[in-house]
C-alpha positions in Angstrom: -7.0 14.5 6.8 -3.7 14.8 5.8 -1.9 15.8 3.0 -0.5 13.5 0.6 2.1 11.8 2.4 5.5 10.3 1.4 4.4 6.7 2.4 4.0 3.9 -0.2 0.4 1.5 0.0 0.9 -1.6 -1.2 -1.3 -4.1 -1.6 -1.7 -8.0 -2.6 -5.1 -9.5 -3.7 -7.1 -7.2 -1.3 -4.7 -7.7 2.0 -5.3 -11.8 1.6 -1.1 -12.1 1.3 2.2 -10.2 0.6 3.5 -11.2 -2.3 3.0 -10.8 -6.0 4.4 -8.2 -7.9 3.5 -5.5 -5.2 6.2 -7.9 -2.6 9.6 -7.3 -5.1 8.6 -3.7 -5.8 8.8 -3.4 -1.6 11.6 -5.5 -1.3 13.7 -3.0 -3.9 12.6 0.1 -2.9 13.8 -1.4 1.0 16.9 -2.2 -0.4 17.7 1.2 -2.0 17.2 3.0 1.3 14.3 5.5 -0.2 13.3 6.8 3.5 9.6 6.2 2.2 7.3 4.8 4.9 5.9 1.6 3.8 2.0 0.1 5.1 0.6 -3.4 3.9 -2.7 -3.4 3.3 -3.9 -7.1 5.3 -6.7 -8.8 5.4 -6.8 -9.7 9.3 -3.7 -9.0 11.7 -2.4 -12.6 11.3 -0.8 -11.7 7.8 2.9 -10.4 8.2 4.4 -8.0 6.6 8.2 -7.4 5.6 10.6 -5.8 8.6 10.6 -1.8 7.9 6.7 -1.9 7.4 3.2 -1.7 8.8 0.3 -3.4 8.3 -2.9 -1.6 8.2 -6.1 -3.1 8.2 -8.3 -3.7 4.8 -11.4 -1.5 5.3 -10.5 0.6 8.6 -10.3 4.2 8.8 -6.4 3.4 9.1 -6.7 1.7 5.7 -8.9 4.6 4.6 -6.9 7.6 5.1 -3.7 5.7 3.7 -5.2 5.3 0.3 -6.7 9.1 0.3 -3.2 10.1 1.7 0.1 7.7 0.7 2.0 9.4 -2.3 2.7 5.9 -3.8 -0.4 2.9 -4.3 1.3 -0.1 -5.5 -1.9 -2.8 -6.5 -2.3 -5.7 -8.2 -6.1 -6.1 -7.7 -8.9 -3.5 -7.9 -9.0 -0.2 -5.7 -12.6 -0.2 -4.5 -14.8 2.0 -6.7 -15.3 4.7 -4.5 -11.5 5.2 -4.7 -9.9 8.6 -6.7 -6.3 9.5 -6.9 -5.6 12.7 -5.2 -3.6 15.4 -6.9 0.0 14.3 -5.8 -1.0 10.6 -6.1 1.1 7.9 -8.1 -1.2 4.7 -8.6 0.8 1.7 -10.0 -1.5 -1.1 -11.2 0.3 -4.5 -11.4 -2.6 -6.8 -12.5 -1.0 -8.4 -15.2 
């Protein structure tokens, strides 16, 4: 498995849509040029994501080693319980 990873994870009630608050902190950090790669967590291929980002699965290994590897998790559901932050790890809950 990889290190931890400059990437950012976001996700939007468990990969079921893009949007929320998880969407305008994507859409700002895109704007400002960060060079961070950027995965959408999706519930089933059919959901887009924003242009400069890749979708990844809910529940693959893909999915899996993102979340034990991106630098930056940007929620605004629940993690599932077996997830811990890593050492390096920034998790930004925005359930409000």
């Amino acid at each position: 498995m990889a290190l931890v990873r400059d990437t950012v994870l976001f996700e939007s009630f468990m990969g079921k849509v893009v949007g929320d608050s998880p969407l305008d902190i994507c859409t700002e950090l895109r704007s400002r040029g960060t060079g961070l790669g950027m995965l959408w967590t999706v519930a089933h291929p059919a959901v887009r994501v924003p242009e400069g980002c890749h979708p990844v699965v809910h529940g693959s290994d893909e999915w899996l080693e993102a979340l034990a590897t991106c630098r930056y998790i940007v929620n605004n559901s629940n993690n599932p319980w077996y997830f811990r932050k890593r050492d390096g790890q920034v998790y930004l809950q925005t359930w409000h």
